[in-house]
C-alpha positions in Angstrom: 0.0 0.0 0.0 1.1 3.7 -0.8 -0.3 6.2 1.3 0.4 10.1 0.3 -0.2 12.6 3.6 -0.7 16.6 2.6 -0.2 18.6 5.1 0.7 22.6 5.2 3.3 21.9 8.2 5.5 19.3 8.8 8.2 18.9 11.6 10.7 20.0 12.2 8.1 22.8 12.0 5.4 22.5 14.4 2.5 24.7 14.7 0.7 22.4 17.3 -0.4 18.6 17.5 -1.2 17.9 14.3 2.3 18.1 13.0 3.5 16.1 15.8 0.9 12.9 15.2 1.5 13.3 11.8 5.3 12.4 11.9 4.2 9.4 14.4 1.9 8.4 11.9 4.0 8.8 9.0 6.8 6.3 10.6 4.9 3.8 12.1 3.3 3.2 9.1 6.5 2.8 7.3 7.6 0.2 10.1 4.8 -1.8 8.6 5.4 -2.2 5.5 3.2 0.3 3.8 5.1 3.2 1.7 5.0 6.7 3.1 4.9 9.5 0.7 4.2 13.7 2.9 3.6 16.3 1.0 4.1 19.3 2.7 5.5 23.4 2.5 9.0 24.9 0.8 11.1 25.4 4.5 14.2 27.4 4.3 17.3 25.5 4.6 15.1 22.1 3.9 15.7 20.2 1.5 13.0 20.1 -1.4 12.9 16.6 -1.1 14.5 13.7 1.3 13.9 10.2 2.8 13.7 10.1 6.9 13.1 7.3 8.6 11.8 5.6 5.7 9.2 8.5 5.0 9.6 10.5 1.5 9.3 13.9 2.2 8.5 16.3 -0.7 8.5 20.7 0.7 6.9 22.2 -2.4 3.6 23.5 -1.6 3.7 27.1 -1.4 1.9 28.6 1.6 2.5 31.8 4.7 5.4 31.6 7.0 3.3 30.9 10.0 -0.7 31.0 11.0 -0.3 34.1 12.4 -0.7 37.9 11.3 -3.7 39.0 9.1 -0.6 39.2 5.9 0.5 35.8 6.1 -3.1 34.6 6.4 -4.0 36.4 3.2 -0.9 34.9 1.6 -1.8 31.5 3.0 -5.6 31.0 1.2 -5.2 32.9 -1.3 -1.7 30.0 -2.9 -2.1 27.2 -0.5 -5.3 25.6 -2.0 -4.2 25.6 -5.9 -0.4 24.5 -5.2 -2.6 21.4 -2.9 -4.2 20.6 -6.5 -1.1 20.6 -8.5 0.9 19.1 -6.6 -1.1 16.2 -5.4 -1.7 15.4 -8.9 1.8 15.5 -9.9 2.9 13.2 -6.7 -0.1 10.5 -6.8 0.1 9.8 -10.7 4.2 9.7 -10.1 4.0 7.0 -7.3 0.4 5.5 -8.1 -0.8 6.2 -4.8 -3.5 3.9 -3.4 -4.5 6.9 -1.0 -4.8 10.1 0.1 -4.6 11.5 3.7 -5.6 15.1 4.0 -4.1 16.9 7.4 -5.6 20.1 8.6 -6.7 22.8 5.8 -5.1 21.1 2.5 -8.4 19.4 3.2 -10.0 22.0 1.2 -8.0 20.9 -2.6 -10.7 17.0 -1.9 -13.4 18.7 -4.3 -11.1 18.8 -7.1 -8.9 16.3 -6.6 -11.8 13.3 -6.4 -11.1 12.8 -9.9 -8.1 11.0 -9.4 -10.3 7.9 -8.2 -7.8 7.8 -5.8 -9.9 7.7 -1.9 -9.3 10.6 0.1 -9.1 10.3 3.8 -9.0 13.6 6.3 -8.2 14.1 9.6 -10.3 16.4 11.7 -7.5 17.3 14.4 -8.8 21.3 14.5 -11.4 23.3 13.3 -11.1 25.8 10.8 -13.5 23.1 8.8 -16.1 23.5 11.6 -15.7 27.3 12.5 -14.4 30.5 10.9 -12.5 31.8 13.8 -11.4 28.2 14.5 -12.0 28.1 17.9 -15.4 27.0 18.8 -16.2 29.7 21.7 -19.5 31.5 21.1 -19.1 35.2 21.4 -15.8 34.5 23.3 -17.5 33.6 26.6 -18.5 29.7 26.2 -18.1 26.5 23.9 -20.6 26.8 20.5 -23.1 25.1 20.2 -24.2 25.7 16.6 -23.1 25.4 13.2 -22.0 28.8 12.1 -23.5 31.4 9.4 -22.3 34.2 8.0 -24.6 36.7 10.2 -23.9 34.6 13.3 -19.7 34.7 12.4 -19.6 38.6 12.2 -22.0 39.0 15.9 -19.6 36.5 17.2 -16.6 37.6 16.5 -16.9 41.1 17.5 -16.6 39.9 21.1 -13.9 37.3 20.3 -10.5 38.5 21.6 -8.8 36.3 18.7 -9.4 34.9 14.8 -7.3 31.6 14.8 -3.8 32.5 16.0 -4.1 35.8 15.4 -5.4 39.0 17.6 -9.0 40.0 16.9 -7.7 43.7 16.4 -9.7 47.1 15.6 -8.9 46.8 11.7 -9.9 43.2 11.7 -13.0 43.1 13.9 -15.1 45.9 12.0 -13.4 45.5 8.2 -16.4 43.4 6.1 -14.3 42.4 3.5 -11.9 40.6 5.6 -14.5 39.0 7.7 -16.2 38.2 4.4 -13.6 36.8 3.2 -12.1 34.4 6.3 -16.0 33.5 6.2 -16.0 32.3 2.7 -12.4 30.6 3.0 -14.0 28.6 5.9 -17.4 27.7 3.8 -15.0 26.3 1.3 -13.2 24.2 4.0 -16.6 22.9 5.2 -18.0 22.0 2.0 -14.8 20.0 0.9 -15.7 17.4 4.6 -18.1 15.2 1.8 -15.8 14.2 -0.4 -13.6 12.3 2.6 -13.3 9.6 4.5 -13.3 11.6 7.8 -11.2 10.7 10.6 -12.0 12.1 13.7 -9.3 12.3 16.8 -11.6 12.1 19.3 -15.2 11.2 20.4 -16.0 15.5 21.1 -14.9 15.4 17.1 -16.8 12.9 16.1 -20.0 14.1 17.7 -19.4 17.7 16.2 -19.1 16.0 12.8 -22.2 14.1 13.2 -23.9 17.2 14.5 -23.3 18.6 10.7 -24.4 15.2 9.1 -20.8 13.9 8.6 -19.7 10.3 9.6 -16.5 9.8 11.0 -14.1 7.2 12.3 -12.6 7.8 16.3 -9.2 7.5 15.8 -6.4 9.2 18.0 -3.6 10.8 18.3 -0.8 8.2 18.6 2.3 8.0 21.6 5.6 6.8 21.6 4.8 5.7 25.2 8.0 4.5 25.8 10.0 8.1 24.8 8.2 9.3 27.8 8.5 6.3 30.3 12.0 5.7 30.1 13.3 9.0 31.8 10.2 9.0 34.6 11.5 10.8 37.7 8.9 10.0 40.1 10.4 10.2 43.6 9.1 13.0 46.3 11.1 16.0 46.1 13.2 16.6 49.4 13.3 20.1 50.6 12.5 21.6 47.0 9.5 23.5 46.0 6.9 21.8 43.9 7.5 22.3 39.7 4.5 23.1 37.8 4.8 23.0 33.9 2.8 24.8 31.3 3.2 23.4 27.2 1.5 25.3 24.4 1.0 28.6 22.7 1.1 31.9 24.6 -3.0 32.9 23.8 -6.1 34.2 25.4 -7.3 30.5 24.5 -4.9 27.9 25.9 -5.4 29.7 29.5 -1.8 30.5 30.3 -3.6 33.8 32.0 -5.8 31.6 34.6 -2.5 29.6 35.5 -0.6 32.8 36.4 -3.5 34.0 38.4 -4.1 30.3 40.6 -0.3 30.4 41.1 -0.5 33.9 43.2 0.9 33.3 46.8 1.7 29.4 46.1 4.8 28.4 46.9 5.5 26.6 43.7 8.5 27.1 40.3 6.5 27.2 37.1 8.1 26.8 33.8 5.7 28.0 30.8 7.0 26.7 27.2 5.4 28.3 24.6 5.2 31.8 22.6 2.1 33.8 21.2 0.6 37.6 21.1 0.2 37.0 25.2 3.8 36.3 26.0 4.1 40.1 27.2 1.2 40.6 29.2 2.0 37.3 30.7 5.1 38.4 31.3 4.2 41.7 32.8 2.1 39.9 35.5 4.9 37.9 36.6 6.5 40.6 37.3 3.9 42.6 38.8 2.8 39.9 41.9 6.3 38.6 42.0 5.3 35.2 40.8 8.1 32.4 40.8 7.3 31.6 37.1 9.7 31.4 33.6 8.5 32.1 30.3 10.4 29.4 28.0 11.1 29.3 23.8 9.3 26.3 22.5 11.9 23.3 22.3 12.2 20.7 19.7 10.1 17.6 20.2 12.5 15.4 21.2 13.4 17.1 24.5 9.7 17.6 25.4 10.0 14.1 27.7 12.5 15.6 29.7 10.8 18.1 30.5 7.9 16.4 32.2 10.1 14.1 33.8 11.4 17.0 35.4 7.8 18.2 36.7 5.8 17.2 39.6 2.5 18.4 38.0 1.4 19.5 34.2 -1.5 22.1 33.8 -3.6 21.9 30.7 -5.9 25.2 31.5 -7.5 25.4 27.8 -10.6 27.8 27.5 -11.6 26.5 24.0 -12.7 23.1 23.7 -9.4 21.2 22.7 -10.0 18.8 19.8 -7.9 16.0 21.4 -5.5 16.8 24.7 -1.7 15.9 24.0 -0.4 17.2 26.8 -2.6 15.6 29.0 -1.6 11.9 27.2 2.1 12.9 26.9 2.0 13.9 30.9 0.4 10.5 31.9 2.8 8.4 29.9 5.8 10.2 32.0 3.8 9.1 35.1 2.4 13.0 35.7 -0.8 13.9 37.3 -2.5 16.5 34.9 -4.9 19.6 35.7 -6.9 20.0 32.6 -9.9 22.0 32.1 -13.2 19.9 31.9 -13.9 20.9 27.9 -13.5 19.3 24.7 -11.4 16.3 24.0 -9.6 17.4 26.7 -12.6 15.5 29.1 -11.4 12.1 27.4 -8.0 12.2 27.8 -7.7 13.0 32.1 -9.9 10.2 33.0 -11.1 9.4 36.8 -7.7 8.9 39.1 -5.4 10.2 36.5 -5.7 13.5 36.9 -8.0 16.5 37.9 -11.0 18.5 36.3 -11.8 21.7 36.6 -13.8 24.4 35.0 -12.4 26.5 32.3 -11.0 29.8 33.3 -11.6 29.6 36.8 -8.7 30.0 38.6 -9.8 29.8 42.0 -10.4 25.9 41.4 -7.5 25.5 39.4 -5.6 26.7 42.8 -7.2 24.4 44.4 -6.5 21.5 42.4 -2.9 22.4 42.5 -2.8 22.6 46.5 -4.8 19.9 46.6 -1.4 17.9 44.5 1.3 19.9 46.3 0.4 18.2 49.5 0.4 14.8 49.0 2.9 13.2 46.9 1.4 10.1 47.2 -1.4 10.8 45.5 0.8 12.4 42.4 2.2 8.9 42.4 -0.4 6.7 42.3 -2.1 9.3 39.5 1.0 9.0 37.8 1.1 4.9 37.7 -2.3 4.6 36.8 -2.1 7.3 33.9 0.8 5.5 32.2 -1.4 2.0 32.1 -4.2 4.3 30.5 -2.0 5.7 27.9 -0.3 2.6 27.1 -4.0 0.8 26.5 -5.8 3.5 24.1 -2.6 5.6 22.6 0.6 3.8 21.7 1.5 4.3 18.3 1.5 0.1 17.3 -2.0 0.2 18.0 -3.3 3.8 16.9 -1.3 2.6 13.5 -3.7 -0.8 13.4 -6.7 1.3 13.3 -5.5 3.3 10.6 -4.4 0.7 8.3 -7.9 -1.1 9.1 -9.5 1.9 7.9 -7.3 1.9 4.7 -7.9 -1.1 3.5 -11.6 -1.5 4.0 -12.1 1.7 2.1 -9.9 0.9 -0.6 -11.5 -2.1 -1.2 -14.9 -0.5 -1.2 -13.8 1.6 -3.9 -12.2 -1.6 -6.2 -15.8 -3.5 -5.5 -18.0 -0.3 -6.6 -16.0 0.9 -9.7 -15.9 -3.2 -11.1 
């Protein structure tokens, strides 16, 4: 079998989880005999092509620097979509393909490329396909509950601090033709969902797709569960203050705001990897109450396992409702208790005695929850052991990969019976 992935990013640059399962994915898959083919964006001081770990890597769609910045958005849908089509047609007739994997928006090239006979497979792992800011919260308050219109985007938005990854400012929030515009770029993302075989990464996915009339298959992110397992440092600390650790981008939406403001007057280090339009204001309130906390740069993937190893407790305080919840899986495999906020996919992945709950955005719970951990060791522990058996059951990669290739197969061979 010959499987070609599309996808607008591809490590080593990583705009969030996607990426990251992506590469998993992509080796795995190799390990089994099946050929891997990624398609993915021209990267500066990349190669145009290579083989990696038995994965044959093509950079030459053309697409923005980064997701964020109303410029490199523009730049993004206006080339992105046609260099998907071109491209894709070029690779798949070059290695006779037996499928294709969308990841993330190069979803949207499916209407036109369904020619090719080829099947077409997406992964929902985010949601620019189900909402035109892409991040689910009505009004900026609370999760949606409703499939959006055009009227509904430009009411909602107006009270929405952010638009994707980038700040909801003045020139943005009140210009028509931009909002028109993101509007009809998501309609076009939406409408391409049909024409796949839709994979969703969790069961909060798959209900939102089936909300919309779109069927789905649940599968996950996958783990190398023993990456994180092997460096597990899960003693009591002895005279040392308690380390908290905080993974992800540096917005209004992942929550690194409510962390700050629980952490006031603990006596706890907190180390906060990540960067974003918030890093100064989060910064600035460091300073301000004298916290003990460290804004990080974003390291590469392979030294995020030493990092939790290093933790005594990883916080997960999302206020928009997380497709999946990598942290909270990578946390568990080092043997981590997690604080995640009760939204999402996030709900799936802290299951009872693994971790703790809370509402989003309220900090004074979130302190709680963290006191509540500081003080007894034992129970980070025991969390810890039983998170690593939970992680090792529904996420390692060997059997994330089986799903997949189940998947695969039965719809290739749906589409040999019906065109015979």
């Amino acid at each position: 079998m010959k499987v070609l992935f599309v996808s607008e990013y591809y490590p080593p640059k990583i705009m969030g989880g996607g990426e990251i399962n992506l590469e998993l994915l992509a080796t795995a898959l190799t390990k089994k005999n099946i050929e891997v083919i990624v398609l993915t964006s021209a990267q500066q001081g990349l190669p145009a092509k290579e083989k990696k770990d038995g994965v044959t890597i093509y950079r030459r769609l053309k697409t923005g620097d980064h997701p964020s910045g109303l410029k490199e958005n523009l730049k993004r849908s206006l080339i992105f979509p046609k260099s998907v089509m071109e491209e894709v047609t070029t690779l798949a007739k070059l290695h006779q393909v037996d499928a294709i994997h969308f990841i993330g928006t190069s979803i949207i090239a499916a209407p036109e490329l369904q020619k090719l006979d080829i099947p077409l497979f997406a992964t929902i792992e985010s949601y620019p396909t189900l909402c035109p800011k892409g991040d689910r919260i009505f009004h900026g308050k609370e999760e949606c509950k409703i499939k959006c219109s055009y009227l509904q985007f430009l009411s909602c938005q107006k009270d929405s601090i952010e638009i994707g990854k980038m700040k909801n400012e003045w020139y943005l929030k009140y210009n028509v033709a931009a909002l028109s515009y993101i509007y009809q770029y998501y309609a076009q993302l939406n409408k391409a969902l049909p024409y796949c075989n839709l994979i969703a990464i969790s069961g909060y996915v798959h209900e939102l797709l089936q909300q919309q009339g779109h069927k789905s298959t649940v599968i996950s992110n996958a783990l190398p569960v023993e990456k994180f397992t092997k460096i597990i440092k899960n003693e009591p600390r002895k005279n040392e203050r308690i380390k908290i650790l905080y993974l992800g981008s540096l917005i209004k939406s992942k929550g690194a705001q409510v962390l700050l403001q629980a952490l006031e007057g603990l006596p706890v280090d907190c180390l906060i990897y990540g960067n974003g339009v918030l890093q100064e204001e989060l910064q600035t309130t460091i300073q301000q109450h004298n916290l003990q906390a460290k804004i990080c740069a974003p390291v590469p993937y392979d030294k995020i396992p030493a990092l939790y190893a290093d933790a005594d407790i990883v916080v997960f305080p999302s206020l928009w409702p997380e497709p999946f919840g990598r942290i909270a899986i990578e946390a568990l495999a080092a043997g981590k208790p997690v604080i995640g906020s009760a939204i999402g996919g996030i709900k799936e992945t802290i299951v009872e005695e693994t971790g703790i709950l809370v509402e989003p955005g309220d900090a004074g719970q979130l302190r709680e929850a963290i006191k509540l951990l500081m003080h007894n060791p034992a129970l980070r522990k025991e969390m810890g052991k039983k998170g690593r058996k939970v992680v090792e059951e529904l996420y390692a990669e060997e059997k994330v990969v089986g799903r997949l290739i189940a998947v695969y197969e039965e719809k290739i061979k749906n589409l040999i019976q019906n065109s015979s």
